[in-house]
TORKOL-4160 file (C-alpha; in steps of 0.2 Angstrom, whole numbers, padded with zeros to 4 digits, m for minus):
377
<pt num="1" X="m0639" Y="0239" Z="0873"/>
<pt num="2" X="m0636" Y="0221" Z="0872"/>
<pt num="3" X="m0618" Y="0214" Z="0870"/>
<pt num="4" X="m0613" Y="0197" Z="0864"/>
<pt num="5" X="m0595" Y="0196" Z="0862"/>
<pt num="6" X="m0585" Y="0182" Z="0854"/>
<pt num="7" X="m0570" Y="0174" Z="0864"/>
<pt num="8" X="m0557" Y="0161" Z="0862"/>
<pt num="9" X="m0567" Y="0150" Z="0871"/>
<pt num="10" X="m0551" Y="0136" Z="0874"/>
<pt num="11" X="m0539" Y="0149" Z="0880"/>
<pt num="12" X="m0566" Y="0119" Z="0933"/>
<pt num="13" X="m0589" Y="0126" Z="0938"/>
<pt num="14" X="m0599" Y="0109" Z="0943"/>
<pt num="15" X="m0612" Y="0109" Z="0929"/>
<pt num="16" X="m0624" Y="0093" Z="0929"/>
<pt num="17" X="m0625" Y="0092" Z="0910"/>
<pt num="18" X="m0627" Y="0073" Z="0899"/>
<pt num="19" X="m0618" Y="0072" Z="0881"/>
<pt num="20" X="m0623" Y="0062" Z="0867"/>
<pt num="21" X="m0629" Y="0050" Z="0881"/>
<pt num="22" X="m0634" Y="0033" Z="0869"/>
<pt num="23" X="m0616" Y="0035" Z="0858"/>
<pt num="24" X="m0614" Y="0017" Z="0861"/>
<pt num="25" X="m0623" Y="0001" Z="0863"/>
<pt num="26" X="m0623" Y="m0010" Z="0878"/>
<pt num="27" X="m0632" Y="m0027" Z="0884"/>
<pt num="28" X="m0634" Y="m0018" Z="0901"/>
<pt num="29" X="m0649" Y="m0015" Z="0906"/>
<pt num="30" X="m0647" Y="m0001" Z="0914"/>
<pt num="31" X="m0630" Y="0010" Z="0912"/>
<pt num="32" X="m0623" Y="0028" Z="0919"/>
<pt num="33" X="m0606" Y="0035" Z="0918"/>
<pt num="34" X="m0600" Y="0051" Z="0925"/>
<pt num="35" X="m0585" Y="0064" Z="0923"/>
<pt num="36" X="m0584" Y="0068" Z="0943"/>
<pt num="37" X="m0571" Y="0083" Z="0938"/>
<pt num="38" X="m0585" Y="0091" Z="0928"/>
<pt num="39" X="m0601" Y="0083" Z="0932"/>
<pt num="40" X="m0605" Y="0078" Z="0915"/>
<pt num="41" X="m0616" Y="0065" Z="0909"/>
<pt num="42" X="m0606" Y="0055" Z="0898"/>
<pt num="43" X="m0619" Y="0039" Z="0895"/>
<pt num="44" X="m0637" Y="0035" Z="0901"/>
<pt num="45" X="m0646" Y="0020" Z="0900"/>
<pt num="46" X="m0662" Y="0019" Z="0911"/>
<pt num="47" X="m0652" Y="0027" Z="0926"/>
<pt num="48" X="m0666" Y="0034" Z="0934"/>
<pt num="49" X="m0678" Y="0016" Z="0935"/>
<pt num="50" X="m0677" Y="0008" Z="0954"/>
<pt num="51" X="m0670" Y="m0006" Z="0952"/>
<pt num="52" X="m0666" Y="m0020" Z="0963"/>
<pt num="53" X="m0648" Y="m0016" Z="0967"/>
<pt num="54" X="m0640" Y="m0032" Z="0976"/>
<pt num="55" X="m0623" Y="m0030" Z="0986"/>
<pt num="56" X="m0620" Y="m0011" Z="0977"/>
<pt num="57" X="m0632" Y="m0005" Z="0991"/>
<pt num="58" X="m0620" Y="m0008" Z="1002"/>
<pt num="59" X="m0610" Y="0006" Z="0996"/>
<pt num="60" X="m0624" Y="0019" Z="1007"/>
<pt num="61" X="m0622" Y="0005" Z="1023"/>
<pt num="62" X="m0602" Y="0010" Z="1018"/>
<pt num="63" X="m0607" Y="0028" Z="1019"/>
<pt num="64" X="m0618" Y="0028" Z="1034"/>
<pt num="65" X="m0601" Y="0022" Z="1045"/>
<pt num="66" X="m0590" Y="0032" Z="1036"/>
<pt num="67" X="m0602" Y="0046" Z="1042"/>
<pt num="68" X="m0600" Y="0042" Z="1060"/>
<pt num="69" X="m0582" Y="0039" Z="1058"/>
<pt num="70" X="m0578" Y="0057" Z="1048"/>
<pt num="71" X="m0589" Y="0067" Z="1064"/>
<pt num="72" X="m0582" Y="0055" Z="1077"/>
<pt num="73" X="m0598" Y="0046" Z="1079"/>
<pt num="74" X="m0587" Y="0029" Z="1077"/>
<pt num="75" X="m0570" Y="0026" Z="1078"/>
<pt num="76" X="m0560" Y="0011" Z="1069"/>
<pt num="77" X="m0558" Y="0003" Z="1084"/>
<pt num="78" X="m0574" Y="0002" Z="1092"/>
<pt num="79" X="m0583" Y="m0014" Z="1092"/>
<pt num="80" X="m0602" Y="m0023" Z="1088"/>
<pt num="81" X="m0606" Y="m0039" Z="1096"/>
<pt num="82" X="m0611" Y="m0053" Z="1083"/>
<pt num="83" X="m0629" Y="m0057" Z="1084"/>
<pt num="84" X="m0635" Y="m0075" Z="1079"/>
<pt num="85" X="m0647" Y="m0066" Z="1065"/>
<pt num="86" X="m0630" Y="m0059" Z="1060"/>
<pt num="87" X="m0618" Y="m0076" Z="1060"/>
<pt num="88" X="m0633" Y="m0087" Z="1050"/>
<pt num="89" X="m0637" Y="m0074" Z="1037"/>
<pt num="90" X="m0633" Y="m0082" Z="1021"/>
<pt num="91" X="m0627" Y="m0076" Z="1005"/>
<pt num="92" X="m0607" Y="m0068" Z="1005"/>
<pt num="93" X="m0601" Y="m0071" Z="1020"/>
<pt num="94" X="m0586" Y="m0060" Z="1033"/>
<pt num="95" X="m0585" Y="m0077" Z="1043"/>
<pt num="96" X="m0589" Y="m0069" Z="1058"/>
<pt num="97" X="m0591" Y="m0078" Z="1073"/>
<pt num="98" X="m0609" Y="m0078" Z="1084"/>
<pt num="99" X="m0607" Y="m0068" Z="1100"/>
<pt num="100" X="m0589" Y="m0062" Z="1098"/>
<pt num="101" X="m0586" Y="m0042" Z="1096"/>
<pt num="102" X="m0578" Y="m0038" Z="1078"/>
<pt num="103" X="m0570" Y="m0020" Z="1076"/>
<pt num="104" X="m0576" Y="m0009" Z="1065"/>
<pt num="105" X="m0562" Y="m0008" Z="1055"/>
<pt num="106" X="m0563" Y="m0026" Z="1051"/>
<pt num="107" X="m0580" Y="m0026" Z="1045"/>
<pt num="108" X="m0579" Y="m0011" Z="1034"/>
<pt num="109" X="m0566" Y="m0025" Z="1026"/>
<pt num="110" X="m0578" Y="m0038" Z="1026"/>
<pt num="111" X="m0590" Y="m0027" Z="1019"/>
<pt num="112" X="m0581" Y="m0017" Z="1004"/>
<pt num="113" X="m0568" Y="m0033" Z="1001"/>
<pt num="114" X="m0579" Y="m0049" Z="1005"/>
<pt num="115" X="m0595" Y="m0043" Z="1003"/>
<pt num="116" X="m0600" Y="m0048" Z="1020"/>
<pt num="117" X="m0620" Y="m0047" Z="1023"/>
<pt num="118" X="m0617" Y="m0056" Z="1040"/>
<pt num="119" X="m0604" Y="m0039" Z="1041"/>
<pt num="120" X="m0618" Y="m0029" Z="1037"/>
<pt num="121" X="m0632" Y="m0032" Z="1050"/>
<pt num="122" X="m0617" Y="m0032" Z="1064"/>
<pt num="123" X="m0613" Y="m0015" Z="1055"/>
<pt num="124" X="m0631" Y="m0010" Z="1056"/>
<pt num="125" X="m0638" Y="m0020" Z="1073"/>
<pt num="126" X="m0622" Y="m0009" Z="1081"/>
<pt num="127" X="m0628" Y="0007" Z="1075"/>
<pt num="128" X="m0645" Y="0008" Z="1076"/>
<pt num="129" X="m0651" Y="m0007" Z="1086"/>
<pt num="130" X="m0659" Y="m0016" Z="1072"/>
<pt num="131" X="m0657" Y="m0020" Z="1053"/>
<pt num="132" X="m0674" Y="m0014" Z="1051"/>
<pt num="133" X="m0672" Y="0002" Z="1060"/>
<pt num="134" X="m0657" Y="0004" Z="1050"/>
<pt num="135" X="m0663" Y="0002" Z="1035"/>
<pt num="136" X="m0677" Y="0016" Z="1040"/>
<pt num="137" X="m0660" Y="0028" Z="1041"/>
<pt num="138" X="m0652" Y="0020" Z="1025"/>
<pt num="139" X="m0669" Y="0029" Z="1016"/>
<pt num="140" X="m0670" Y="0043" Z="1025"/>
<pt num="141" X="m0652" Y="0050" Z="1023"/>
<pt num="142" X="m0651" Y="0042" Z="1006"/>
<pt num="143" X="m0665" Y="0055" Z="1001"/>
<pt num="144" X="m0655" Y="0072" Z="1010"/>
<pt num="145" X="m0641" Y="0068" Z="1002"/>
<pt num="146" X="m0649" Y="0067" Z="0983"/>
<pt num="147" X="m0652" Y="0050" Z="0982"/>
<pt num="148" X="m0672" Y="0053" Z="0977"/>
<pt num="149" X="m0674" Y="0035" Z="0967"/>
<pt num="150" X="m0668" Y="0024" Z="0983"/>
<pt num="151" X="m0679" Y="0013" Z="0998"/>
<pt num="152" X="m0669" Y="0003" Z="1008"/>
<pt num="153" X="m0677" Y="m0011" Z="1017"/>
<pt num="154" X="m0660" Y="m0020" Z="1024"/>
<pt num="155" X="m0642" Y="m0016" Z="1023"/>
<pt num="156" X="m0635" Y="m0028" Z="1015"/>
<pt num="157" X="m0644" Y="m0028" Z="0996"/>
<pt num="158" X="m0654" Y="m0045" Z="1001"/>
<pt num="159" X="m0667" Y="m0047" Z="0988"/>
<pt num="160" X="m0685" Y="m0038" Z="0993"/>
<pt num="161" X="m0696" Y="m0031" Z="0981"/>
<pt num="162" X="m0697" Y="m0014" Z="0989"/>
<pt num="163" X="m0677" Y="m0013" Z="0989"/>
<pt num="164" X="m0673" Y="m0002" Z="0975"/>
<pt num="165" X="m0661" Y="0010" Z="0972"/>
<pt num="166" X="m0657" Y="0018" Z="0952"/>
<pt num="167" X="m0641" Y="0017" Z="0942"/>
<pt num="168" X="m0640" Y="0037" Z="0944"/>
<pt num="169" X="m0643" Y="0034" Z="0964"/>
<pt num="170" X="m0629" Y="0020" Z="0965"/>
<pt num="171" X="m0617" Y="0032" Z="0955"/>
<pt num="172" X="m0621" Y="0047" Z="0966"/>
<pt num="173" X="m0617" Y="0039" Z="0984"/>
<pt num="174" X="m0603" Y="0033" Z="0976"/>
<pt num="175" X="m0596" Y="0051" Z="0969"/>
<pt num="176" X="m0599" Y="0055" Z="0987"/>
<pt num="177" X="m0589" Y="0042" Z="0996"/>
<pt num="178" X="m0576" Y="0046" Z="0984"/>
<pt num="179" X="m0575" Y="0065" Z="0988"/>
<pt num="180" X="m0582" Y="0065" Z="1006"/>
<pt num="181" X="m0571" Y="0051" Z="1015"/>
<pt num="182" X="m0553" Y="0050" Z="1005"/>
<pt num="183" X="m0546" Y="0044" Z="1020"/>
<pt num="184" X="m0557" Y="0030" Z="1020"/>
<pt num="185" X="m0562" Y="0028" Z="1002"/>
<pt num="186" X="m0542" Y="0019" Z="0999"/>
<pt num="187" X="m0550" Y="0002" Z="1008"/>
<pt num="188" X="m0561" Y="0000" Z="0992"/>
<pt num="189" X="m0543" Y="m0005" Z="0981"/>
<pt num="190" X="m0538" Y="m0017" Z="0992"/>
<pt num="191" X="m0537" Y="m0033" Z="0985"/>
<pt num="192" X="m0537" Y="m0044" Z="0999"/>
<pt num="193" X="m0543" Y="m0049" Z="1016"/>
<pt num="194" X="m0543" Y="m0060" Z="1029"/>
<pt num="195" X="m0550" Y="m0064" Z="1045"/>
<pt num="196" X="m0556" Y="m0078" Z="1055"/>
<pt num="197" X="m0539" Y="m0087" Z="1044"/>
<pt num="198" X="m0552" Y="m0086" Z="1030"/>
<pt num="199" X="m0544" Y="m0076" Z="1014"/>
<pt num="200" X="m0557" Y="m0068" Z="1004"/>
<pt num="201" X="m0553" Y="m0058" Z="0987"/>
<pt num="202" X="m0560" Y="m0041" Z="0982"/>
<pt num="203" X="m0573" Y="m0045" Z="0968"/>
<pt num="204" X="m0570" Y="m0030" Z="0960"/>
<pt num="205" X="m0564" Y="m0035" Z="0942"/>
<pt num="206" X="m0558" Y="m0021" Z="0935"/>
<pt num="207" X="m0544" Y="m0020" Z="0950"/>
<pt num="208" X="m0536" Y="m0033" Z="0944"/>
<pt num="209" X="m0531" Y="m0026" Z="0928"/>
<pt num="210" X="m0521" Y="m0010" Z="0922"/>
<pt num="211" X="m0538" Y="0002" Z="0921"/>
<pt num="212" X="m0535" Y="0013" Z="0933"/>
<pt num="213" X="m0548" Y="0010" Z="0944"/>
<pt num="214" X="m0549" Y="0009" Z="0961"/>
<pt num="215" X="m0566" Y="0005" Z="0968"/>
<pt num="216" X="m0579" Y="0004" Z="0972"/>
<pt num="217" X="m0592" Y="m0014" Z="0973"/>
<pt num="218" X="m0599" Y="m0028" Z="0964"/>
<pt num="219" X="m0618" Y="m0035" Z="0965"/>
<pt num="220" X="m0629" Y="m0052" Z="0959"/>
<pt num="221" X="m0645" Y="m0059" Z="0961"/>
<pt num="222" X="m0654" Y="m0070" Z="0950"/>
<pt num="223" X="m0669" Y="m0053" Z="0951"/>
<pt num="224" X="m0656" Y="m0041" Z="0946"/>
<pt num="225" X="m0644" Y="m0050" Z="0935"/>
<pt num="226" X="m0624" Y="m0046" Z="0937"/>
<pt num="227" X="m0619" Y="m0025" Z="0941"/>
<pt num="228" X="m0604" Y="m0016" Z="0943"/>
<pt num="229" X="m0601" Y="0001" Z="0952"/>
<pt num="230" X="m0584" Y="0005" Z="0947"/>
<pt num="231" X="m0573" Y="0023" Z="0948"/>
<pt num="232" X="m0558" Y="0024" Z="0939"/>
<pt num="233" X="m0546" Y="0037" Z="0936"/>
<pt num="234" X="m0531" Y="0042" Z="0923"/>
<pt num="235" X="m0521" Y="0056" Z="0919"/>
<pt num="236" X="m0531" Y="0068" Z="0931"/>
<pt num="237" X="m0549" Y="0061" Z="0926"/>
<pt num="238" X="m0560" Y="0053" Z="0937"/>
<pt num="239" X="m0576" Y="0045" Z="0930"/>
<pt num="240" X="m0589" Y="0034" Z="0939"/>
<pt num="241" X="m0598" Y="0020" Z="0930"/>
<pt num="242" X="m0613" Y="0009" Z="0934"/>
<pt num="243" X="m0618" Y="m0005" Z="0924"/>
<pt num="244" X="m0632" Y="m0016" Z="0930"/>
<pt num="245" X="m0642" Y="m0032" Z="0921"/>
<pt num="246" X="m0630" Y="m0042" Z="0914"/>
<pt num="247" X="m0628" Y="m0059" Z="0911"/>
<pt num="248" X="m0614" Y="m0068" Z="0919"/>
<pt num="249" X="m0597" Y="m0061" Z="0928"/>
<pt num="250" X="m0588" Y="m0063" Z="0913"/>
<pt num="251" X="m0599" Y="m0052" Z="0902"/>
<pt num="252" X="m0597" Y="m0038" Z="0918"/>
<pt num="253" X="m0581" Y="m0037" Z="0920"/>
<pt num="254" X="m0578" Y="m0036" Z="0899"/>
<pt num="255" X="m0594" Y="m0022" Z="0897"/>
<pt num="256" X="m0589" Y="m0011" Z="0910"/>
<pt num="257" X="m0572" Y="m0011" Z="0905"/>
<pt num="258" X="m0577" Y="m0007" Z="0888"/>
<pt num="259" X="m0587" Y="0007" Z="0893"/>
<pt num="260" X="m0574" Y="0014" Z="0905"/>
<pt num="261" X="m0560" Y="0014" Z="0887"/>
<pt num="262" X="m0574" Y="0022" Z="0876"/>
<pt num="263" X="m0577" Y="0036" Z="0890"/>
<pt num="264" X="m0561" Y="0039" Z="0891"/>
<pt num="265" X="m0556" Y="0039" Z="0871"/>
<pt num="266" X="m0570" Y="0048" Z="0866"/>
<pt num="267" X="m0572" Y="0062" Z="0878"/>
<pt num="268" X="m0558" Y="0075" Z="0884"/>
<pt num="269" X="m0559" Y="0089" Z="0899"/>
<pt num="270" X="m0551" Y="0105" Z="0894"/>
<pt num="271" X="m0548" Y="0119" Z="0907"/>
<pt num="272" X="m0555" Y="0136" Z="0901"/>
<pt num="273" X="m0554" Y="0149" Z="0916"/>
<pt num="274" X="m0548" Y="0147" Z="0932"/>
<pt num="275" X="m0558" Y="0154" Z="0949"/>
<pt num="276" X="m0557" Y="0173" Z="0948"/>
<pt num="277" X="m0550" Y="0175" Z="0930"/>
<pt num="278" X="m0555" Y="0191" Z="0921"/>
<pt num="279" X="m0563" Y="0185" Z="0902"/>
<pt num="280" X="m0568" Y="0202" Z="0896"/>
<pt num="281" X="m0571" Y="0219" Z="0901"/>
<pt num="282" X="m0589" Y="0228" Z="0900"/>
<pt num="283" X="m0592" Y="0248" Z="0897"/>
<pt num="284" X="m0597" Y="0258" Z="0911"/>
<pt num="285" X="m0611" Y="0272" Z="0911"/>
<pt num="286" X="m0607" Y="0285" Z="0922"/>
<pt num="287" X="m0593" Y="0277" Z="0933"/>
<pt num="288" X="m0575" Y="0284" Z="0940"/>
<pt num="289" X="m0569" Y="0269" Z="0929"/>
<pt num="290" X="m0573" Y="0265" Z="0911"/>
<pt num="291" X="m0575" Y="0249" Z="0911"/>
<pt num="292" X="m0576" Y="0234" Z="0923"/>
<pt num="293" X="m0566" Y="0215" Z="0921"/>
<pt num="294" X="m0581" Y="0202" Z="0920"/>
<pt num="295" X="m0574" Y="0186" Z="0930"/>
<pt num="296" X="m0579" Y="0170" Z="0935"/>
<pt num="297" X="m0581" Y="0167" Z="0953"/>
<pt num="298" X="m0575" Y="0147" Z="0951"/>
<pt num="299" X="m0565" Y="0136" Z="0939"/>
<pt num="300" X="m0574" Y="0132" Z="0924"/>
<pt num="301" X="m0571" Y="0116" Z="0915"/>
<pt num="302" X="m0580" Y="0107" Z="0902"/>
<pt num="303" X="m0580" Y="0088" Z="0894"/>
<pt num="304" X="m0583" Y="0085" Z="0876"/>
<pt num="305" X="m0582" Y="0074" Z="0865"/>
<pt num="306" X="m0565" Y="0076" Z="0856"/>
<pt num="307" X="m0570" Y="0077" Z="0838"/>
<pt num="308" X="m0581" Y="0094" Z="0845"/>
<pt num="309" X="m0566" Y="0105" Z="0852"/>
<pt num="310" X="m0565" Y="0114" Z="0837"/>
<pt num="311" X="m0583" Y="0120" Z="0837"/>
<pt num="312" X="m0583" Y="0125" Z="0851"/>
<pt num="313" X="m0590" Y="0143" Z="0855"/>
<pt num="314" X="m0591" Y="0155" Z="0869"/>
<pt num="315" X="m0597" Y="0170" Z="0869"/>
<pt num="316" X="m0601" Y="0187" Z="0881"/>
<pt num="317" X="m0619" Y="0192" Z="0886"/>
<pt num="318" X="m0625" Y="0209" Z="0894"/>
<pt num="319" X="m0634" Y="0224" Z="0892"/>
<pt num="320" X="m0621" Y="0239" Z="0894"/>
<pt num="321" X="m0615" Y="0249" Z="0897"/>
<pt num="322" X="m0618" Y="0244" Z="0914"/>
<pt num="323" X="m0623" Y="0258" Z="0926"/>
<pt num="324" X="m0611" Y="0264" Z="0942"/>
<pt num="325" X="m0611" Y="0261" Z="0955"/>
<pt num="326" X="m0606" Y="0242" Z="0954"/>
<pt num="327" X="m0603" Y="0232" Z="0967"/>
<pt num="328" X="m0587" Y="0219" Z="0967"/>
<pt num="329" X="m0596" Y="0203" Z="0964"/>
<pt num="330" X="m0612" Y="0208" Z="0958"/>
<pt num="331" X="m0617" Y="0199" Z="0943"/>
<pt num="332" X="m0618" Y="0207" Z="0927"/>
<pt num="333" X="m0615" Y="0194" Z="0913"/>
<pt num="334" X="m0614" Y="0178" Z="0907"/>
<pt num="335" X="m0604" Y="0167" Z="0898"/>
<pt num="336" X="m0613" Y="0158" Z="0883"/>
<pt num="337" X="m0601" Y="0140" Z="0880"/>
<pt num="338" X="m0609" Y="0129" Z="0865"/>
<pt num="339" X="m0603" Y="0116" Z="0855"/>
<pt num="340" X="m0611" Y="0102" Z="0845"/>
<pt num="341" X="m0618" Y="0088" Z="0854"/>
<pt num="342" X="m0615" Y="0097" Z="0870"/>
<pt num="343" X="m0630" Y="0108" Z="0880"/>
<pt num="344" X="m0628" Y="0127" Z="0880"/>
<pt num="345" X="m0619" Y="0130" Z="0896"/>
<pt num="346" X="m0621" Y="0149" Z="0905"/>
<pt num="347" X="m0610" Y="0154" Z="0916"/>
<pt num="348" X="m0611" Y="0169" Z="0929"/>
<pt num="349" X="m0599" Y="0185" Z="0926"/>
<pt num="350" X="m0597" Y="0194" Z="0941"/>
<pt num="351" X="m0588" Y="0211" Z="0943"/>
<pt num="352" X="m0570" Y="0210" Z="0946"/>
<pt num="353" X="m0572" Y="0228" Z="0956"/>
<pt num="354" X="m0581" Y="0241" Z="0965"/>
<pt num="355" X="m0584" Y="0255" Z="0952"/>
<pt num="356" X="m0592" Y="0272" Z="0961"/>
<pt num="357" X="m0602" Y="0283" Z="0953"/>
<pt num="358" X="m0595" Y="0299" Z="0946"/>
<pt num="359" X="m0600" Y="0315" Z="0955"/>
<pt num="360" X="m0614" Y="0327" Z="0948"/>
<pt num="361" X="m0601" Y="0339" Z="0937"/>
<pt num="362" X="m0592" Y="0323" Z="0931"/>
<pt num="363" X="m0610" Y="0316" Z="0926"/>
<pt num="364" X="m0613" Y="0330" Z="0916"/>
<pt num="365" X="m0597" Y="0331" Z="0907"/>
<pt num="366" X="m0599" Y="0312" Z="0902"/>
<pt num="367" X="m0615" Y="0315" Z="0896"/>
<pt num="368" X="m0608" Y="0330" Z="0885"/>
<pt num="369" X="m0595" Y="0317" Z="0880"/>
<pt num="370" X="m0606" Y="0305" Z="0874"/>
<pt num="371" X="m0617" Y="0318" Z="0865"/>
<pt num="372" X="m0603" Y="0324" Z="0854"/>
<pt num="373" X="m0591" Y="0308" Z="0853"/>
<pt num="374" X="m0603" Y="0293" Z="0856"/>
<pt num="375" X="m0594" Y="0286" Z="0871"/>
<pt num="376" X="m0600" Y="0275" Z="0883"/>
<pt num="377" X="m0592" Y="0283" Z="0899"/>
């Protein structure tokens, strides 16, 4: 027999889900914002279109040295010599000087401050040999680690037509910096840098202003107009926002920070179960126990749009009574969340114990039992 049982469902699971994703209008072309806590989808616009990302795709050069330097590939202190294809690239510029040896340290600074494409290929020339050769890894690790909508034909977001990545893609290696490299990830607030007695400020907009943000990098070319790639964070929520397209600097820094204040007023996090809680009990057929707790094997959160916390529903769903013996951790019911505007989420229930089958004489005098009184066990 099939059981759905209602729960209070308000009484943190990483589900990739998107709300209500065109709430609002923006002159972006293209648009994405995240809730990294949940994994929630908070706004779309054309996120998943390849799209000529200028200087944001130096956020996956950013991750390919913090790679090496998490797995000890690289340390800080190591150093690249300064090629002449290096020292004339135009563009943002580290100030580097040709044939001197710059430490890694410095140039994820002149990359993630300044902006540095002469940074960039020293970063890239060091590591694998070559831009070109470097860019061939930028693709190829772009696409193990999810990024399915990103070609990279240099490292520093120099316009080419085949150099694409997607709002989505830009947002994702940046969820991963974020998570994968803290240690690292703290150079992206710094506001300032200087080297070769040249001061340079970070362009990030948003870090000059109370938002909470604290990362991550800017990007312009006349092709791609004027993009932000932006993580901010307040009272516990971290969201990740990419905005690409626009017009002119002042119209980026004012968009994404509008978006960034509607994310945040509109939609709330609320904590429903924590890793291992018990949310019901299910019968047991035949077992040396009556019943078994159902429990979630990790934290289950969910991000909704305030206005919808009071509709929301959560219910049980199994077929029982479930038949001894279980095993602890089998799974034998889900958790049915719904609320309007918001997907139906399922969620596992696993057995909170090990319950044995009862012996031969105790089977029989169960099913006696249930004959006579209708119970279950």
């Amino acid at each position: 027999m099939k059981s759905n049982r209602l729960i209070p469902a308000l009484t943190a699971a990483f589900f990739i889900i998107a709300i209500d994703a065109h709430a609002i209008e923006t002159p972006a072309k293209n648009a994405y914002i995240v809730d990294m806590n949940t994994g929630t989808v908070l706004f779309d616009k054309n996120s998943e279109i390849p799209i000529p990302p200028a200087s944001m795709s130096k956020l996956m050069t950013v991750y390919m040295v913090f790679e090496r330097l998490k797995d000890g590939r690289l340390s800080m202190d190591d150093k690249f010599l300064v090629s002449e294809k290096a020292w004339r690239k135009g563009g943002s510029k580290m100030f580097v000087k040709v044939n001197s040896r710059v430490r890694v340290e410095d140039l994820l600074r002149g990359i993630i401050i300044q902006s540095g494409n002469d940074a960039c290929i020293v970063v890239a020339e060091g590591i694998s040999g070559s831009e070109s050769k470097f860019a061939e890894q930028m693709t190829q690790r772009a696409k193990e680690i999810g990024l399915t909508d990103s070609t990279f034909k240099n490292a520093t977001g120099w316009p080419d037509p085949e150099h694409r990545m997607s709002a989505r893609d830009i947002a994702l290696v940046s969820q991963r910096i974020i998570e994968e490299f803290p240690k690292y990830y703290k150079i992206f607030k710094e506001k300032l840098f200087t080297y070769n007695k040249i001061r340079q400020g970070n362009r990030n907009p948003l870090l000059y202003r109370e938002t909470g943000a604290d990362g991550l990098k800017t990007g312009h070319t006349e092709e791609s107009g004027y993009g932000l790639a932006a993580s901010l964070k307040r009272d516990g929520r971290r969201i990740v926002l990419v905005v690409n397209g626009l017009p002119d600097i002042r119209v980026r820094s004012s968009e994404s920070l509008r978006l960034a204040e509607w994310a945040f007023r509109k939609f709330e996090t609320y904590a429903l179960f924590k890793k291992g809680a018990a949310v019901e009990q299910a019968d047991v057929w035949l077992g040396k126990e009556a019943a078994v707790s159902l429990v979630v094997d990790r934290d289950v959160e969910i991000t909704l749009q305030r206005s919808a916390r009071r509709k929301l529903m959560a219910k049980i769903v199994y077929t029982g009574p479930i038949s001894a013996p279980i095993a602890k951790g089998d799974k034998i019911a889900k958790l049915v969340i719904s609320a309007p505007n918001f997907p139906t989420l399922e969620i596992p229930l696993r057995a909170g114990a090990a319950i044995d089958r009862l012996g031969m004489f105790g089977r029989v005098g169960s099913a006696i039992k249930h004959l006579i009184w209708g119970s279950p066990g």
